[in-house]
C-alpha positions as CSV (number, residue, x, y, z in Angstrom):
1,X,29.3,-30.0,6.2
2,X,29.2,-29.1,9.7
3,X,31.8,-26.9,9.9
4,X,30.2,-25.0,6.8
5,X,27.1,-24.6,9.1
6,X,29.5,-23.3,11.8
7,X,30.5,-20.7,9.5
8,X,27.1,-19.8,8.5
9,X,25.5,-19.4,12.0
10,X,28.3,-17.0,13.0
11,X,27.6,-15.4,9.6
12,X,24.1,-14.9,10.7
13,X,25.0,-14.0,14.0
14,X,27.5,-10.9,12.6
15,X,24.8,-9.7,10.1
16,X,22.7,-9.8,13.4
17,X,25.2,-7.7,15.5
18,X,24.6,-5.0,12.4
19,X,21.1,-4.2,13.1
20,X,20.6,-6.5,10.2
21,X,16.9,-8.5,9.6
22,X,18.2,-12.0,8.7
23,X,15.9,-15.2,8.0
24,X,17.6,-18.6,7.5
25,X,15.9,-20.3,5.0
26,X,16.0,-23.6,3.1
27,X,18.3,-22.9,0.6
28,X,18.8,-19.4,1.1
29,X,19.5,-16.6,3.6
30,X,17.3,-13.7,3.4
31,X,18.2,-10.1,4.8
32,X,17.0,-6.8,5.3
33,X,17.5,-3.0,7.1
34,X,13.9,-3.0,8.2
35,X,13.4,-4.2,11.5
36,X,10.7,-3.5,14.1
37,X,12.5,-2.4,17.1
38,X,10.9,-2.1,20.9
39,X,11.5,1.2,20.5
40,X,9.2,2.0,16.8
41,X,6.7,-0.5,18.3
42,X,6.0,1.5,21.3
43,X,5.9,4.6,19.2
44,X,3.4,3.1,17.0
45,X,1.2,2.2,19.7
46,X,1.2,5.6,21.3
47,X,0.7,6.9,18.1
48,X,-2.4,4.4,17.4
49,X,-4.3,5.6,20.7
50,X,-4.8,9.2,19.4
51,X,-5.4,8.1,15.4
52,X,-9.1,8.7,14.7
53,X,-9.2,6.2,11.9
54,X,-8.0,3.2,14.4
55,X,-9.7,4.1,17.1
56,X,-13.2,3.5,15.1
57,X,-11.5,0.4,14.0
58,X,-10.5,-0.4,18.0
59,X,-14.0,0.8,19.1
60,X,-15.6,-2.0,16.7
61,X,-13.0,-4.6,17.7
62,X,-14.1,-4.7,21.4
63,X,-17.7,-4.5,20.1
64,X,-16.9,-8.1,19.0
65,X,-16.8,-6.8,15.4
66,X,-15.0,-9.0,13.2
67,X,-12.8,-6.8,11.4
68,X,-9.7,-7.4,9.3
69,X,-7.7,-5.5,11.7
70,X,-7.1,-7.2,15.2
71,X,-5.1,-6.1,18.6
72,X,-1.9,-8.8,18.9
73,X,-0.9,-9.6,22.6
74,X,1.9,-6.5,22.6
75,X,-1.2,-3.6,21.9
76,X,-0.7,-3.0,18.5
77,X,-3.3,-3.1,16.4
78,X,-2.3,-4.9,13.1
79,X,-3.9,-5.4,9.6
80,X,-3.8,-9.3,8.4
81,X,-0.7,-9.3,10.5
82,X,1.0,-6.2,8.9
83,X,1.4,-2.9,11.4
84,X,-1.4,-0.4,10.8
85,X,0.7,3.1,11.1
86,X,-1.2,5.7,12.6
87,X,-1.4,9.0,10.2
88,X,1.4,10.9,11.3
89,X,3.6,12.0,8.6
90,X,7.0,12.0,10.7
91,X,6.2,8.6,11.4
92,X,5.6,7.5,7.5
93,X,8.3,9.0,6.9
94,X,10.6,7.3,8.5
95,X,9.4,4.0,7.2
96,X,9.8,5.5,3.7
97,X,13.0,6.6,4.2
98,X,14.1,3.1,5.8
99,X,12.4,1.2,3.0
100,X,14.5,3.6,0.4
101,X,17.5,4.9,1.4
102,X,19.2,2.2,3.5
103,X,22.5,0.5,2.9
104,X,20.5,-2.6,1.5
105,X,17.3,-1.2,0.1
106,X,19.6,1.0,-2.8
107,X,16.8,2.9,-4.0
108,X,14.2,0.6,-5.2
109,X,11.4,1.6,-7.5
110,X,7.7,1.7,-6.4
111,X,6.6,-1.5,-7.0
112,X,9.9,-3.4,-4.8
113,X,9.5,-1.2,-2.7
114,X,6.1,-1.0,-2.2
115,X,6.0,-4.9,-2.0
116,X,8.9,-4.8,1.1
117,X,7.4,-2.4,2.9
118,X,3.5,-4.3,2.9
119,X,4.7,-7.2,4.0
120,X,5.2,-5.5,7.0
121,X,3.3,-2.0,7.4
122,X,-0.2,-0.8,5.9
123,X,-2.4,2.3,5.7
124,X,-4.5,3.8,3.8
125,X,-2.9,5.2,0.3
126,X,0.3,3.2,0.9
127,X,0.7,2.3,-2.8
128,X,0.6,6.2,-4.0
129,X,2.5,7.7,-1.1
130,X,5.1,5.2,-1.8
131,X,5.1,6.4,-5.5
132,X,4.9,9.9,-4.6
133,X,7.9,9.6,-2.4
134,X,10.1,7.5,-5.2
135,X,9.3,10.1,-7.6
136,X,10.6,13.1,-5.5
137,X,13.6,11.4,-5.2
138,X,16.6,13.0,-6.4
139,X,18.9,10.6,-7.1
140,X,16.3,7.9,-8.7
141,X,15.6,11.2,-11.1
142,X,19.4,11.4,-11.2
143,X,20.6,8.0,-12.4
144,X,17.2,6.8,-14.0
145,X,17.6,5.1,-17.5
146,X,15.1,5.4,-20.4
147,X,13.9,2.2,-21.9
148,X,12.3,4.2,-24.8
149,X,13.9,4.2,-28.3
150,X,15.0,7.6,-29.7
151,X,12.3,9.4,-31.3
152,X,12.7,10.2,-35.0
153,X,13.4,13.3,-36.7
154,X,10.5,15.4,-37.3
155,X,9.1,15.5,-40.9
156,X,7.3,18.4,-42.5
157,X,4.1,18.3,-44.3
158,X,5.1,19.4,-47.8
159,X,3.0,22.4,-49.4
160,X,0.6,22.4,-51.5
161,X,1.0,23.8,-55.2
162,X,-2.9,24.1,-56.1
163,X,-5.8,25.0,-53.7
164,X,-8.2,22.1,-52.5
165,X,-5.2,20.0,-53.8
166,X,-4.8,18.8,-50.2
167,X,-7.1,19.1,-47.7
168,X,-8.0,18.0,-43.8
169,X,-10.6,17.4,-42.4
170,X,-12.3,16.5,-38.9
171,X,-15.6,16.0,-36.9
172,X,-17.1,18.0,-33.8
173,X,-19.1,16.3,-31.7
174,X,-21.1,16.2,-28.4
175,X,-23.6,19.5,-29.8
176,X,-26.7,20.0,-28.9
177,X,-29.3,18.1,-31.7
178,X,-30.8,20.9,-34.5
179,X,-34.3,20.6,-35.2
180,X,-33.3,18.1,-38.4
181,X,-31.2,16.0,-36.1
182,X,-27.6,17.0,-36.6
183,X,-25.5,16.5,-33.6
184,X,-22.0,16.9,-35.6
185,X,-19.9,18.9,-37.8
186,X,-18.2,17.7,-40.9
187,X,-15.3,20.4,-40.5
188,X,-12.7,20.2,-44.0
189,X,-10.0,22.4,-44.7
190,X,-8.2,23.5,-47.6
191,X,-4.4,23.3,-46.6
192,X,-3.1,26.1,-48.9
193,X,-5.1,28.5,-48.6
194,X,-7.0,27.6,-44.5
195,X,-10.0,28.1,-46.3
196,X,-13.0,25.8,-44.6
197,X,-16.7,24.2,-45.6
198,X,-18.4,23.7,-42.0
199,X,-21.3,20.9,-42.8
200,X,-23.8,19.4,-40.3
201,X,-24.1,15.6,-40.1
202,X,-25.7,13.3,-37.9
């Protein structure tokens, strides 16, 4: 048994050496590409100080305000413990990108991927930027599969040998009230010869 856990801590460790997010669990092992590096932290906090949006929130926060967003002991303001990014498109980007494209991610759909990348990030609009962005994808357009069956062949109406031997028929609504009420129009319509009877209901 030990030397099994041997093997798995240097596991672990190699996944590490990769640039690899890996969490020992229970049972399990969990990994991941996305990682918050010194590097993206610092950018984001930069990024924070000029972001119109956070600074109200900041402004509030040293007010005494108790807000759902809070400042951690590193300067970056956080959202129930998730990164608030700044609006700076590069910078969403990037975390899209990351959260799609890399070796382990494999091209999620919205909602995987929209539920990796809010356990760790949030703004405003995440949800349909995320969409937006898996929907310009070209190769999730490429390789996606319908689940729809086949629609059937189309079937024509068959004609009509008499006139007013088949007929069809329809209501307008939403018009302004006559005088005796009527608000609607019974509309039928002879389907041989397109010939119609307009009458006003109520």
């Amino acid at each position: 048994m030990s030397s099994l856990m041997a093997k798995e801590l240097e596991l672990i460790e190699e996944f590490r050496d990769l640039s690899l997010v890996c969490e020992r669990m229970t049972k399990s092992v969990k990994l991941g590409m996305l990682k918050l590096t010194n590097t993206f932290l610092e950018e984001v906090i930069e990024k924070q100080k000029t972001d119109t949006r956070l600074l109200k929130y900041k402004a509030l926060i040293e007010k005494g305000k108790e807000l759902y967003i809070n400042i951690d002991e590193n300067g970056v303001m956080r959202c129930r413990g998730r990164v608030c990014v700044p609006d700076v498109p590069e910078l969403k980007r990037m975390i899209l990108e990351e959260g799609h494209r890399s070796n382990l991610s494999i091209h999620p759909g919205v909602t995987k991927m929209y539920r990796d990348l809010k356990e760790m990030f949030w703004w405003p609009g995440m949800k349909k930027e995320i969409a937006d962005f898996v929907y310009a994808c070209l190769v999730c357009q490429k390789s996606k599969v319908g689940h729809q069956k086949p629609s059937g062949l189309l079937q024509p109406m068959f004609i009509p040998e008499w006139k007013w031997n088949s007929i069809v028929m329809d209501f307008m609504s939403g018009l302004p009230r006559t005088a005796k009420g009527h608000d609607m129009i019974w509309v039928v319509v002879d389907r041989l010869t397109k010939s119609a009877h307009f009458i006003a209901i109520k």
